[in-house]
C-alpha positions in Angstrom: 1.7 5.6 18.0 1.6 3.2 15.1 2.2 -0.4 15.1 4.9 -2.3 13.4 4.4 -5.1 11.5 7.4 -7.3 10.2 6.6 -8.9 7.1 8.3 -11.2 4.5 7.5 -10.6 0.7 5.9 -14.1 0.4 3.2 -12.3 3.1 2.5 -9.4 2.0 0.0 -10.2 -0.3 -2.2 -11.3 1.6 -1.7 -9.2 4.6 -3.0 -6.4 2.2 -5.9 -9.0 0.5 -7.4 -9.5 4.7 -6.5 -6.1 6.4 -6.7 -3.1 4.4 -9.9 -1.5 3.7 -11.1 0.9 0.9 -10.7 4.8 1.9 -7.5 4.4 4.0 -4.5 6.6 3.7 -1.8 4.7 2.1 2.0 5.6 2.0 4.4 3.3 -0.2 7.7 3.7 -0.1 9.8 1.8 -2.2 13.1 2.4 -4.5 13.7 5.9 -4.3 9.8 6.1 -4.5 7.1 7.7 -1.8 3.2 7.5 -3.3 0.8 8.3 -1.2 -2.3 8.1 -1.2 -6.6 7.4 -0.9 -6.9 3.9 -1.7 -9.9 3.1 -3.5 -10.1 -0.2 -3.6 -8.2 -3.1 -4.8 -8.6 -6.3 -6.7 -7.0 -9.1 -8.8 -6.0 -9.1 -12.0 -4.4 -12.2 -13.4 -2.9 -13.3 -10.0 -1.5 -10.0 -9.4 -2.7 -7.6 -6.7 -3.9 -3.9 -8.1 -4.7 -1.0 -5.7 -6.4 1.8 -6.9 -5.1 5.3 -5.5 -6.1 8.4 -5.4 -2.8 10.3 -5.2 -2.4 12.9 -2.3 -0.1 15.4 -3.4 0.3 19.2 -3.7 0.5 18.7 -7.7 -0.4 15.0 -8.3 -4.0 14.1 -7.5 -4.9 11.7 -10.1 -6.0 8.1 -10.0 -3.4 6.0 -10.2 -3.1 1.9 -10.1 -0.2 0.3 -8.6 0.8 -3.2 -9.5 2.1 -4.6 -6.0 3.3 -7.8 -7.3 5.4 -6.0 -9.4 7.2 -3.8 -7.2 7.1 -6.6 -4.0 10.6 -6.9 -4.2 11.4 -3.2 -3.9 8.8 -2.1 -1.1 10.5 -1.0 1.9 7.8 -0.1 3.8 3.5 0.6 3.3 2.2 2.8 6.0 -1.5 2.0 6.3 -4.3 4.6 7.8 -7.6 3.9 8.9 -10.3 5.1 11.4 -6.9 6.8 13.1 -4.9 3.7 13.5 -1.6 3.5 11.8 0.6 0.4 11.0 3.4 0.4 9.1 4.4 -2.2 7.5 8.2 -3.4 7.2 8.7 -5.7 4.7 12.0 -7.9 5.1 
């Protein structure tokens, strides 16, 4: 069963920055928009948060990097992978 965790935008940030770890499973949905994916790792770029994904699709499987401060006001929800624990993150 995963956990939920309820977040506001302003904490999403750095929910991601001390909890998710290189090599997890990642599923963003936001918009009308569902990526998932390996996540390589992540860093800062001018303030804003990158993660590096390795898509997991039947016909997408490149490398991808996905601004999150730029999309923070559209997530609906990240569902996060790793070691066989799932959260899901519910952004308000």
């Amino acid at each position: 069963m995963a956990d939920e965790v309820i977040l506001e935008e302003c904490e999403v940030i750095d929910y991601i920055d001390h909890n998710f770890r290189e090599g997890a499973l990642i599923e963003i949905t936001y918009n009308r928009v569902f990526i998932p994916g390996k996540l390589l790792y992540f860093e800062y770029d001018d303030g804003d948060l990158i993660l590096t994904l390795q898509l997991q699709g039947e016909l997408l499987s490149q490398v991808v990097d996905i601004n999150i401060n730029n999309i923070l006001d559209d997530i609906i929800e990240i569902c996060y992978t790793y070691d066989d624990n799932e959260t899901i993150l519910v952004i308000k």
